[in-house]
C-alpha positions, 0 to 999 in steps of 0.5 A: 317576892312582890306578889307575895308581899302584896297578899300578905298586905291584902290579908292584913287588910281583909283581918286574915293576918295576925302579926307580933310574936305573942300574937302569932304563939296565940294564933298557933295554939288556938288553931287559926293560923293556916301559916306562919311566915318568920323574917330569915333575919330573925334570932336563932332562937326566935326561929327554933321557938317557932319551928318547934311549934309549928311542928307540934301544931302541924302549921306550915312554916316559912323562913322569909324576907327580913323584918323590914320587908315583912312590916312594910308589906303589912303597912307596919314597922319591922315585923319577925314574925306573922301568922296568916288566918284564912285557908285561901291566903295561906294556900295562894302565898304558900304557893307563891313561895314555893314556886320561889323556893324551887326557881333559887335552886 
């Protein structure tokens, strides 16, 4: 979890990552995000917006760590929800989570 998190910080920094719910929307429906990763501690309907997106938009989507964790990755508060922009972040975190997805089964 901690390499993931330490990416997601190094894509904020570099201007790879956008974050907030209004922001991510936009990221999505403008093409740019490559993934977008929603805190599993994150409403219902939160998760349902965003998975309903996702889906139209063909963006990969991820429900990860909780609010707390996603902000202090990204040198912020609490964040629900965050959209990662460059092609070469998203494929190195979403392997990352994947390769964690598959040891929890």
């Amino acid at each position: 979890m901690n390499k993931g998190l330490s990416l997601l910080g190094l894509a904020r920094r570099s201007g790879n990552l956008v974050s907030g719910e209004f922001s991510v929307t936009e990221a999505i429906r403008k093409h740019k995000a490559c993934l977008v990763i929603v805190a599993r501690d994150a409403s219902d309907n939160t998760k349902k917006t965003f998975r309903n997106l996702c889906n139209h938009y063909q963006v990969p989507l991820y429900f990860w760590c909780d609010k707390d964790q996603l902000g202090h990755a990204i040198g912020k508060e609490f964040r629900v929800s965050i959209a990662v922009t460059d092609q070469g972040f998203s494929d190195a975190v979403c392997k990352l989570l994947d390769k964690e997805e598959s040891m929890e089964v």
